[in-house]
Every structure is written in structure tokens, then in C-alpha cells.
C-alpha positions as CSV (number, residue, x, y, z in Angstrom):
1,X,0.0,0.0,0.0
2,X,1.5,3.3,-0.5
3,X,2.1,5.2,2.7
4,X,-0.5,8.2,3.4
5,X,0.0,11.0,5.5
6,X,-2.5,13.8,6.7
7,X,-2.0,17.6,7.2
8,X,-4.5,20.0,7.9
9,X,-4.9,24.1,7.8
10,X,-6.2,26.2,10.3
11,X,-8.8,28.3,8.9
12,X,-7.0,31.6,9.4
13,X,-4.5,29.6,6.8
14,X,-6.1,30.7,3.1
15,X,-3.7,28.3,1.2
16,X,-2.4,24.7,1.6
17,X,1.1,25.3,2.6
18,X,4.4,23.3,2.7
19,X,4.1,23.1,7.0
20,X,5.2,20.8,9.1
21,X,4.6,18.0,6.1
22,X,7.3,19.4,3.9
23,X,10.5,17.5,5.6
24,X,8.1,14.1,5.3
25,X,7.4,15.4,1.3
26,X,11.5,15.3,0.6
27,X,11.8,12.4,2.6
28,X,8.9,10.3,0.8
29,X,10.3,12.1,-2.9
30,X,13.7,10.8,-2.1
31,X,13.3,7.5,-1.1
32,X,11.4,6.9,-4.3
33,X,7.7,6.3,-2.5
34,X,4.3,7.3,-4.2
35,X,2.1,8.8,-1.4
36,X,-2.1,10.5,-1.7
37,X,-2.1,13.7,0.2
38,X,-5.1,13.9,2.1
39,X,-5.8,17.5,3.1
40,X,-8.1,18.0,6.3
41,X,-9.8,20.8,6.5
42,X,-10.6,22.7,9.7
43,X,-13.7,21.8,10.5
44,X,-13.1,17.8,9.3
45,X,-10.6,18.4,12.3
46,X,-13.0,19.8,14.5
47,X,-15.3,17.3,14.6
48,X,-12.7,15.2,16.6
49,X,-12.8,11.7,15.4
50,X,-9.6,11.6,13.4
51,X,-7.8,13.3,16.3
52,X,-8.7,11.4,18.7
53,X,-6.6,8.9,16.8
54,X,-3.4,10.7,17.1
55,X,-1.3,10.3,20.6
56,X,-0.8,13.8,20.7
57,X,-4.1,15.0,19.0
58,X,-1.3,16.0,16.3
59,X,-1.5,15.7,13.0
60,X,1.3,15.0,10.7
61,X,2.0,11.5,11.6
62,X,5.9,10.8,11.1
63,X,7.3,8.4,8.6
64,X,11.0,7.9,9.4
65,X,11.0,4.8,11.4
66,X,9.0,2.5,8.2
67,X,11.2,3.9,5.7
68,X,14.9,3.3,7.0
69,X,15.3,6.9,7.7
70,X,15.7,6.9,11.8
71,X,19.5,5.4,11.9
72,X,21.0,1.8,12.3
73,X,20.2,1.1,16.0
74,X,18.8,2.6,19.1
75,X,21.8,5.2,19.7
76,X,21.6,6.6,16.4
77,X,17.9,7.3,17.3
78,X,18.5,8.4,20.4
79,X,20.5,11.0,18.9
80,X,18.3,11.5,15.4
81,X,15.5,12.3,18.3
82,X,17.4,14.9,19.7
83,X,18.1,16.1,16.3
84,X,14.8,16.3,15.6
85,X,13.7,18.5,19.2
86,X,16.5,20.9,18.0
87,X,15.0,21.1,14.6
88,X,11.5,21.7,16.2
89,X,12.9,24.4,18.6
90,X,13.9,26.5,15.1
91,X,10.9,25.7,13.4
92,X,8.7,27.2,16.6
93,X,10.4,30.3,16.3
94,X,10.8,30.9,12.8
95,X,7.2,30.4,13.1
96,X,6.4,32.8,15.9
97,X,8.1,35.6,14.1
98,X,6.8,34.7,10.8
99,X,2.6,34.5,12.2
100,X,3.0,37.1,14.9
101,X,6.2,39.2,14.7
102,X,7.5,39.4,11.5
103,X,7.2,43.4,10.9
104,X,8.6,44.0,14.5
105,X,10.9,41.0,15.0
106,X,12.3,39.6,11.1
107,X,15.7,41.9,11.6
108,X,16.3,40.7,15.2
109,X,15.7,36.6,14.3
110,X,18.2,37.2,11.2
111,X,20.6,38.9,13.5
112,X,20.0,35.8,16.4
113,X,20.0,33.4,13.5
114,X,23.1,32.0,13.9
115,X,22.7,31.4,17.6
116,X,20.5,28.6,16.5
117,X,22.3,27.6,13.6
118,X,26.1,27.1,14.9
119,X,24.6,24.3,16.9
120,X,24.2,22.4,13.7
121,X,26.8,23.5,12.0
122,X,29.1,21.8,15.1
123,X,26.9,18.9,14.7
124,X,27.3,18.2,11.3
125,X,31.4,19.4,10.7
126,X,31.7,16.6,13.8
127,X,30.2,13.7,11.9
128,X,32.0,14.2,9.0
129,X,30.1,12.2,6.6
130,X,27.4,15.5,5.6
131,X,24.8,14.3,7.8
132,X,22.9,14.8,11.2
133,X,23.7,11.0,12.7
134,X,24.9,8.6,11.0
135,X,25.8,8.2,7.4
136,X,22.7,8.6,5.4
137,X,19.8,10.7,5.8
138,X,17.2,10.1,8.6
139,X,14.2,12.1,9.0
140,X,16.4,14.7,11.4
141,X,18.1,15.3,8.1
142,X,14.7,15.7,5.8
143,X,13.5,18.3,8.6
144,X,16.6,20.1,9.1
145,X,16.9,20.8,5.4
146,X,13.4,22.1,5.1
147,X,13.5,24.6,7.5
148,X,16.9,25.6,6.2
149,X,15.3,26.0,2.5
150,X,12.8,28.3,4.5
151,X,15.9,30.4,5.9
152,X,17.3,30.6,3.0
153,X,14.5,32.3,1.7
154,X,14.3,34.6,4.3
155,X,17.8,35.7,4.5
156,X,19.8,34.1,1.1
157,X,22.9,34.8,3.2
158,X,22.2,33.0,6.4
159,X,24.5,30.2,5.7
160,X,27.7,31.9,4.2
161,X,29.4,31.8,7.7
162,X,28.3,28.0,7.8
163,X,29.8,26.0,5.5
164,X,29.4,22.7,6.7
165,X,25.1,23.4,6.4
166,X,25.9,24.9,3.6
167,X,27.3,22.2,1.8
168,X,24.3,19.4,3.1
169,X,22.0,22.2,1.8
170,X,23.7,21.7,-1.8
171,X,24.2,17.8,-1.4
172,X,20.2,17.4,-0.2
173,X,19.4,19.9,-3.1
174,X,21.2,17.6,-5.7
175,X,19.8,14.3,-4.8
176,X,18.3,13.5,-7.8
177,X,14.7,12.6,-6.3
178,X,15.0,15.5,-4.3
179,X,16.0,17.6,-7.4
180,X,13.3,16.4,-9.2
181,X,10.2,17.3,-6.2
182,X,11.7,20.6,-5.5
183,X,11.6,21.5,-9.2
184,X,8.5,20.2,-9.6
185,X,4.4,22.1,-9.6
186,X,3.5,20.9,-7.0
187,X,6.5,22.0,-4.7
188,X,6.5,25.4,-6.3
189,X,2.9,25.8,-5.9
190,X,2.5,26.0,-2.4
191,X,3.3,28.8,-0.6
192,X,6.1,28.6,2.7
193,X,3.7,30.3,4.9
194,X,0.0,30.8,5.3
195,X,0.3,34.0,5.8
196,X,2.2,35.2,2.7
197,X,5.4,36.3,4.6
198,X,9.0,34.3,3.9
């Protein structure tokens, strides 16, 4: 069967966007799976009963452990988890700026940016092998590059003092599969944020 996935947006959203299901798109596009989108709307959500199938009440469900993407044993997932809470932490306050601060607070996230990003960057110039944990992508990997794609349109600069993210940015970009779903309509088509601001 080929693997599904849900995402929803909140009304206040106008247009599908790429969300918190965009790392799970690259990672589904590069490992060569076919997937159906199935798009929630708000008040399908509402009603409750396909929430009250989620853990968490939370709504994408992750992929990374059924598709050899969540490391070789359990302290490579250890650590891929950890990557992943880091990754989350960004993604948070990207998001708070971008939904409620962005005319106020964009300068002042650019100028902390790299507060958040020499984490990584220590990270992955200590693996050595271009990648979160391990020696092939893992879902920490998919996300991370995501939200760094998002960065990068926000400030095209962001990585020029980090060159290890810089070059997993290019080597994620120019996976062929990956190539192919970023170039394709239906990436391009759908907006970063909800809200119109990048």
C-alpha cells in the first residue's frame, strides 16, 4: 500500500502550505515512494474523530522509522530524536516571528539566527560524513533541510558563515529525487507560509 500522510490548515490559513509535512514530502520524494495527500480541513478536524486517533491530538504522523530513515540502532535514534527536538525548537520560532512578529521582530531573528544555527553546523562538521547521525539521511536530516530551504529564503545569506550546512543544503538539493520534487508544480505551488510572509 503506498504510505499516506495527513496535514490539515487552520482556517485563518487561506492556502495549503508546505508546513510541518514538507521535511516528510522530501523524505517520501527521495526514497522513491508514491504517497495520496489527504488534506483535512478545519472543521473535518473539528469534529474530533480523526484526532482522537493521534497520541498527541497531532497531525502529521511521522514516517522515518517504516522507511529506514531513523539510523542503524537505538543510539543513532537516540540522537536523530534529539536532532529532531533541536530542529522543532527553530521551526517554533521561525514560526512565531513569521505569524505574529514578522514586521517588529524579522531583523532581530536574522541577527539571532546563527545562535541557532552554529549548533548544527558543530553537529554536522563533527560527523563528517554531511549528515545529522549517522551516514545517510534520517528524518532529522529531511527536517533540518526544510526549514533551512525556509531560511534561505528569508535571509539568502544565512548560511555563508556556515559552511558545513551549507554544503548538506547543496548535497540534499542535488539528490536526484529531491532535485526532481523541489523543481516540480506541485512543490513550487505552495506557498512557505499561510500567511504570505517568507
Amino acid at each position: 500500500p503506498h504510505p499516506y500522510f495527513f496535514d490539515y490548515h487552520r482556517k485563518y490559513r487561506p492556502l495549503f502550505t508546505t508546513g510541518r509535512c514538507g521535511a516528510m514530502r522530501i523524505m517520501m520524494a527521495d526514497q522513491g515512494l508514491e504517497w495520496e495527500e489527504i488534506v483535512v480541513d478545519f472543521a473535518d478536524w473539528m469534529k474530533g474523530d480523526l484526532k482522537a486517533t493521534c497520541v498527541f491530538g497531532q497531525l502529521p504522523k511521522h514516517l522515518g522509522r517504516n522507511h529506514d530513515a531513523y539510523g542503524k540502532d537505538g543510539k543513532e535514534a537516540a540522537l536523530i530524536d534529539m536532532m529532531c527536538d533541536g530542529v522543532e525548537d527553530l521551526r517554533l520560532k521561525y514560526a512565531k516571528m513569521i505569524y505574529q512578529e514578522y514586521d517588529t521582530g524579522k531583523d532581530a531573528y536574522i541577527k539571532d539566527l546563527p545562535n541557532h544555527l552554529d549548533k548544527f553546523e558543530a553537529v554536522m562538521a563533527k560527523n563528517k560524513t554531511g549528515f545529522l547521525v549517522g551516514d545517510k539521511p534520517s528524518f532529522a536530516d529531511y527536517s533540518l533541510f526544510e526549514v533551512l530551504l525556509n531560511h534561505l529564503v528569508l535571509c539568502s545569506s544565512c548560511l555563508d558563515t556556515f559552511p558545513s550546512l551549507k554544503s548538506f543544503v547543496d548535497k540534499m538539493s542535488a539528490r536526484p529525487k529531491i532535485k526532481v520534487f523541489l523543481d516540480s508544480d506541485a512543490y513550487k505551488k505552495l506557498p512557505i507560509n499561510g500567511n504570505g510572509k517568507q
